[in-house]
N, C-alpha and C positions, 0 to 999 in steps of 0.2 A: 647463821649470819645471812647464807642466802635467801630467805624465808623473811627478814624482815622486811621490805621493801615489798613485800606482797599486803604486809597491812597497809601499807601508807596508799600504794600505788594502785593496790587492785581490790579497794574495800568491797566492791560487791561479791568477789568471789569470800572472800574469809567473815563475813558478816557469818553469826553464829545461826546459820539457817536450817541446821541438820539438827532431827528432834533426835530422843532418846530410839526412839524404836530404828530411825537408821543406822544409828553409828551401833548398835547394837549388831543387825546384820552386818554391815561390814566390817565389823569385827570377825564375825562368823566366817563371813567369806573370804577375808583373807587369811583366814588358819584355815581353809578349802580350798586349794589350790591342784592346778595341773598336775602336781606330781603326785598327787594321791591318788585321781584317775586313772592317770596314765603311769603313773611313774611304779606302781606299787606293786605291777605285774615282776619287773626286775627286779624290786625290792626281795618280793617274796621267792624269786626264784634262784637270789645269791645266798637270804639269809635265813628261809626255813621259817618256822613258825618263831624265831628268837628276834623278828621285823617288831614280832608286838614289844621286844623291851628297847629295840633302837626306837617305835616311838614315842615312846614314853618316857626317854632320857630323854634325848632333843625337845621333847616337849616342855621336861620338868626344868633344865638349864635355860631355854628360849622365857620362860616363864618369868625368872628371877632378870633377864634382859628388860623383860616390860616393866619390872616393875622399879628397877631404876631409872626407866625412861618417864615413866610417871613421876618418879620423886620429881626427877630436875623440872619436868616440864609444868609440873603444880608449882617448884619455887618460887617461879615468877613466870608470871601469867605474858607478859612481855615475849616469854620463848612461844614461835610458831610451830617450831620441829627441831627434832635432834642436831640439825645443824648449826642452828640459834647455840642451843647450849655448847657443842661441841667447840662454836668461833671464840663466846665468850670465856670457856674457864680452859679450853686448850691451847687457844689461842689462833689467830682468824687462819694460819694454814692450816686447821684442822674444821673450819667450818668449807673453805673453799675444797678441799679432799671428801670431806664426805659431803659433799653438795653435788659434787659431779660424780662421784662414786653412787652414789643413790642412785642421780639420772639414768645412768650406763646401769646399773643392775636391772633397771626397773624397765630399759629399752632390750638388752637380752633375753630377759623374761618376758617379754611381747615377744620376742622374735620364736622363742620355744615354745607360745602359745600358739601361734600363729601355723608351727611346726606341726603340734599336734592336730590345730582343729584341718588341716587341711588331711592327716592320717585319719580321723574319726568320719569325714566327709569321704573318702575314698571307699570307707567299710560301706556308706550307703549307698554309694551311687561309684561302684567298681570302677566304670569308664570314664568316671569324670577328671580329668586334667588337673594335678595341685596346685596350679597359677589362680585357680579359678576361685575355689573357694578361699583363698590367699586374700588376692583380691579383693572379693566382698567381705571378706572380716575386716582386713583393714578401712574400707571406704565403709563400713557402718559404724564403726566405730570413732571414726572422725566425725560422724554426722551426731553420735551419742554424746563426745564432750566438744562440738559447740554452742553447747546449751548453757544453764547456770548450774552452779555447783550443787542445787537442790535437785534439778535433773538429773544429776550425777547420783545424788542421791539415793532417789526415787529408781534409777537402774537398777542401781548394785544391790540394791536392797530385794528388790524382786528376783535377778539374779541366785542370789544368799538363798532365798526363801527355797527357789527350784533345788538347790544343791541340799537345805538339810530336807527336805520331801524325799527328794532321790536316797539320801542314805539311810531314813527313816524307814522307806518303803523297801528297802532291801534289809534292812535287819528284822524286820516282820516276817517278808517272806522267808529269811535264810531261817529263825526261828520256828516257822511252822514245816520248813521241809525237813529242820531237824528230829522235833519231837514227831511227826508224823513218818518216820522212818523212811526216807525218799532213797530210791536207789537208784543209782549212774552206774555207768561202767569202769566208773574208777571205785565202788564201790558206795558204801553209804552213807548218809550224811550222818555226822555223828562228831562229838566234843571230844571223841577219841583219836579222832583225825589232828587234831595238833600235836598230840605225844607218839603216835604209833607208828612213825612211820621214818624214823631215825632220831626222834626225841626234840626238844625243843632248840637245840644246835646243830640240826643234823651237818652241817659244812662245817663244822668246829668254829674254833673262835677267828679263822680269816673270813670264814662264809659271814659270821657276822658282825665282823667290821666293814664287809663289802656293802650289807645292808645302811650301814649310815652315807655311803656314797649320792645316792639317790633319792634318799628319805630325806637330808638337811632342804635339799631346791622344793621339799613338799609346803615346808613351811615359811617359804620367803615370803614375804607380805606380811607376817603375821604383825610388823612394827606399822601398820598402814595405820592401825588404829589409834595411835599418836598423832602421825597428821592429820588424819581425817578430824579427829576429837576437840582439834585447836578450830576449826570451824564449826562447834555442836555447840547447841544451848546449855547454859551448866556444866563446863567441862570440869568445875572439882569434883562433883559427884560424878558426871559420865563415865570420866576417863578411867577412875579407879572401878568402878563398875563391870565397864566393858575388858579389863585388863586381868582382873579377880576370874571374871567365867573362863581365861584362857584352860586351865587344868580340868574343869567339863567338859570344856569344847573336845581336847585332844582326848579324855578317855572315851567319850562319846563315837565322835567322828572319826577318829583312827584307833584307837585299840578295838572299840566294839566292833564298827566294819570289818576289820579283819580278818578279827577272832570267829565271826559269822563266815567270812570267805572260805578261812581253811580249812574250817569246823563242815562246809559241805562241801566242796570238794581240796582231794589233798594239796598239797605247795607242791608235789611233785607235778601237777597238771598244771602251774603256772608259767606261763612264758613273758619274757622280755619284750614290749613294744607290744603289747595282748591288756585288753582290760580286762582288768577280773568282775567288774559289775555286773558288765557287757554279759560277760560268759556266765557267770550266776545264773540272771535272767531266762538265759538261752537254752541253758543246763533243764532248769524247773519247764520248760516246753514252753516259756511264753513269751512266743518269739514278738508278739505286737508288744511286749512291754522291753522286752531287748531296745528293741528299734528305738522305742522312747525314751530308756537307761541312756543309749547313744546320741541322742538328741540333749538331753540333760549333761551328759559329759562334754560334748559341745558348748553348751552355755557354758559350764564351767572354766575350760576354755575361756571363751567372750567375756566371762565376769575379771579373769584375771587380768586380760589382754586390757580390759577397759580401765581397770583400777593402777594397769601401767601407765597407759595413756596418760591418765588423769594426771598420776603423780609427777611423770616427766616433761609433760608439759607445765604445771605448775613449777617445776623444780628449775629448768631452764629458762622462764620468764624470769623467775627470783635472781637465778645469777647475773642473767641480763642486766636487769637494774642496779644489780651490785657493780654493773662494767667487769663482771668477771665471764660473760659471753658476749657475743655481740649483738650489739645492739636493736638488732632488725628483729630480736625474737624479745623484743622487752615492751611490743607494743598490743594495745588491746583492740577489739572488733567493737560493732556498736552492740553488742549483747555483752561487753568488760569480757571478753574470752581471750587469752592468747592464742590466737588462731597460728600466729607463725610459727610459733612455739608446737603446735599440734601436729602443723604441716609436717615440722622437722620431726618429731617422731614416729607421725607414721610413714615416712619418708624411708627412714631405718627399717622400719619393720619389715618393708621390702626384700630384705636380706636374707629374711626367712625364708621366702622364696625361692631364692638361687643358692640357699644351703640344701636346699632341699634337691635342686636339680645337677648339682656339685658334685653333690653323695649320692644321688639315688636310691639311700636308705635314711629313712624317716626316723627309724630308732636309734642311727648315729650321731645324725645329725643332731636330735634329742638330746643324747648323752652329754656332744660336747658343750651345748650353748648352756644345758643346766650348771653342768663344774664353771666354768664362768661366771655362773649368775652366781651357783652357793657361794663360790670363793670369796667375790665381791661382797654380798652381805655380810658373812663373815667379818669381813674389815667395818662396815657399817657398825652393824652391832657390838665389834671389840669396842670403838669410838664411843658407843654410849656406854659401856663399859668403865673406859679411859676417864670420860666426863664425868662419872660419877665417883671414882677415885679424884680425882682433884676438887671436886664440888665439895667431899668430906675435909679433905687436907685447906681447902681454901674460906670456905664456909662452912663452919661447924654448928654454926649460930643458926642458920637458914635448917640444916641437917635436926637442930634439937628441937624447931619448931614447927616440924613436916606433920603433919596429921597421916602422913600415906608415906611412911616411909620403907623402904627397900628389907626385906628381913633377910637375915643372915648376914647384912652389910658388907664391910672389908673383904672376910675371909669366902665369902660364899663367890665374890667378883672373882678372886684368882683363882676359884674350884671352875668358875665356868674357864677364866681363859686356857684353863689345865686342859678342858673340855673339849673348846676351840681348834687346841694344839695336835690333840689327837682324830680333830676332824681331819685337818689338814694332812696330816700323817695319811689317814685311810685313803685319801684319793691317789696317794702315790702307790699303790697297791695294784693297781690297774691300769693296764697301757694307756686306755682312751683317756679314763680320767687325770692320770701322771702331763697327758700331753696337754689338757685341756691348763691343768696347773700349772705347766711352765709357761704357756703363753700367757697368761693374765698380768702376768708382774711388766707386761710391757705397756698396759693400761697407765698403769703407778710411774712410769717412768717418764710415759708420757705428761702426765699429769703435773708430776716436779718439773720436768722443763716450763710447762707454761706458769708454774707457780711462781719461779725464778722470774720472768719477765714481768709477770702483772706484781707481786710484792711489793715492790718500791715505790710503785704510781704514785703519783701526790695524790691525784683523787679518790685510789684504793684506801689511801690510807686515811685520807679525810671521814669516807663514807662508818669506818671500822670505829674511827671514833667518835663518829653517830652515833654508832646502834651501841656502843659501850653505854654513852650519856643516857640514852633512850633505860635501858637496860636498869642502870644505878637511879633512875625517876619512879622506874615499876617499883624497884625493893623499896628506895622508900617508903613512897604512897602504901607498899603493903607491910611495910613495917609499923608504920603509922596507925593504918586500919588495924592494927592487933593490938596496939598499946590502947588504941581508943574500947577497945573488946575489953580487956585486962581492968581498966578503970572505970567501966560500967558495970 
């Protein structure tokens, strides 16, 4: 719901300006995220070499998420984002819940981007000050989205590129120190290295429930590539396209990564708040390409931080105009940018800053804002979940003439919320992350108070029956274009 008012209002940003080869990288780059770089040293060091089947579950259940976000969003070309569908078939307090729910994920995960690049800046440059490099991420970043959304583009795309180079070039090299028998002081590089050295459970089965704690914030963004899609050319062939490679992408980019990591040196050498790239690199003697691995995980960083930006400023102009924010962040620059809208987020991201000087530890700080953010998506994603149980129950007719329809349908949605359920579970397993999940439910509470007040508004509820009108125009017109298909 919040996302319609961005066609009417801000056609230059959703004009379909983004070709096939972008929205391809940003697909990419958002199943490449922070917590792979950063996050996967923990990873590896709660759950042993058994990281490679938590990612590969989260990857294979995340998977069947895209692809009911695709059915709905092909339904009717009308929907901009999951919040479109979520207002129309859940009903509009479930567009306004996951419209600010998004925002707020996607402003946390700026904040723990922010966290990190100023920990990967510290590795380069020891004496330098965390304000510092805080600072200029965020103020380059404000300067990256007020451009046009093909800018944005044009970013994140070259971004993507840096990130698969970097994981490419490290599975090469982890490959050649393997077969060329490379020896450390932890011993040798070798495929032997993931079984030999307490088996592929070694922490038993809590070590690897520990490992989903940290691994779910690896994949947050991975739903970017629905909104971004709704501004690409040809989005019924893009989106399904870009949504298909998702089960490449994850064997590729995280099971192979990995499997190369601990295959040269053991998961017993990995530490918490430590890259494992970084140390690869550094391990094989080459320390000029360390430095650049580090440089590259930085971007990675920047790429994420940027496709928050994007998204949250997008996401709170849209509420804006819905009048479910206010109104000062609902207006555009003379390049159609929501500039206020940008100001306020990286306004937030500030915060990453003084968590960082709060804590004095950069890898708690880490910890908590990521359970935060998973938490959050989590309820994002159940939503597109939710919407596509009622989309079956409510539209059958739409559901029998999907060309791109969701496989495993009904029973496969309640296998992931089973899923869900037991993510939810794992974070209570651990102090940091137990504390991180008790405080989030205060977000949701907040939320229902202001839903309570704006509800009733005559004008909320005028606007709702917009975008219903609007909505029941698309199915026609695309009902119509089918029967005319059918009698030619």
């Amino acid at each position: 719901m919040t996302t319609k008012s961005l066609a009417s209002h801000q056609e230059p940003h959703l004009e379909r300006q983004l070709s096939n080869r972008h929205i391809q990288l940003i697909a990419i780059g958002g199943a490449i995220g922070t917590g792979l770089f950063m996050g996967s040293g923990k990873t590896i060091s709660a759950a042993g070499p058994s990281v490679i089947f938590v990612y590969m579950i989260i990857g294979f259940m995340l998977f069947f998420v895209m692809r009911a976000m695709g059915e709905l969003l092909l339904s009717n070309l009308n929907y901009k984002s999951f919040s479109d569908f979520a207002a129309d078939l859940l009903g509009p307090w479930a567009g306004f819940f996951t419209g600010w729910t998004y925002w707020f994920c996607w402003v946390i995960t700026g904040i723990a981007d922010v966290i990190a690049i100023a920990g990967y800046s510290k590795e380069l440059w020891p004496g330098l000050p965390l304000w510092i490099p805080g600072l200029i991420t965020i103020a380059l970043l404000l300067l990256l989205n007020l451009a046009t959304v093909k800018a944005f583009g044009e970013t994140e795309f070259w971004f993507a590129l840096i990130k698969i180079i970097a994981i490419a070039a490290l599975i090469v090299v982890g490959l050649f120190m393997i077969f060329s028998g490379f020896q450390s002081d932890a011993g040798p590089a070798t495929f032997t290295n993931l079984w030999s050295h307490g088996g592929f459970f070694p922490n038993e089965f809590m070590g690897f429930v520990a490992g989903f704690q940290i691994a779910v914030f690896a994949f947050v963004g991975i739903e970017l590539v629905g909104t971004t899609a709704a501004e690409a050319k040809d989005p019924e062939k893009n989106l399904p396209k870009a949504i298909n490679s998702i089960p490449i992408r994850v064997l590729l980019f995280y099971v192979g990564a990995l499997i190369i990591l601990m295959s040269v040196t053991p998961w017993t050498q990995f530490q918490a708040g430590h890259s494992p790239f970084i140390a690869m690199f550094s391990l094989a003697g080459l320390g000029a390409a360390a430095t650049v691995v580090n440089l590259v995980v930085l971007s990675s960083a920047m790429s994420s931080a940027n496709s928050g930006i994007y998204s949250t400023s997008r996401m709170v102009f849209g509420l804006a105009q819905e009048g479910d924010a206010p109104s000062v962040f609902g207006g555009l620059s003379r390049r159609k940018v929501p500039q206020n809208a940008l100001f306020l987020s990286c306004v937030l991201l500030l915060s990453g800053v003084v968590l960082m000087y709060a804590g004095q530890d950069i890898g708690k700080a880490f910890d908590m804002v990521t359970t935060v953010s998973a938490v959050c998506f989590v309820f994002v994603w159940s939503i597109i979940l939710a919407s596509y149980l009622a989309f079956r129950r409510r539209r059958p007719h739409l559901h029998e003439a999907s060309k791109y329809r969701m496989p495993g349908g009904v029973p496969m949605v309640w296998l992931v919320f089973a899923f869900f359920a037991f993510v939810l579970w794992a974070l209570t397993t651990q102090p940091d992350t137990l504390l991180a999940l008790l405080v989030t439910p205060v977000w949701f509470i907040l939320l229902g108070a202001a839903w309570l007040v704006l509800r009733r508004r005559p004008a909320h509820l005028a606007r709702y029956a917009a975008f219903q009108a609007d909505l029941a125009r698309e199915e026609e017109t695309s009902n119509a274009r089918e029967f005319d298909k059918v009698q030619k």
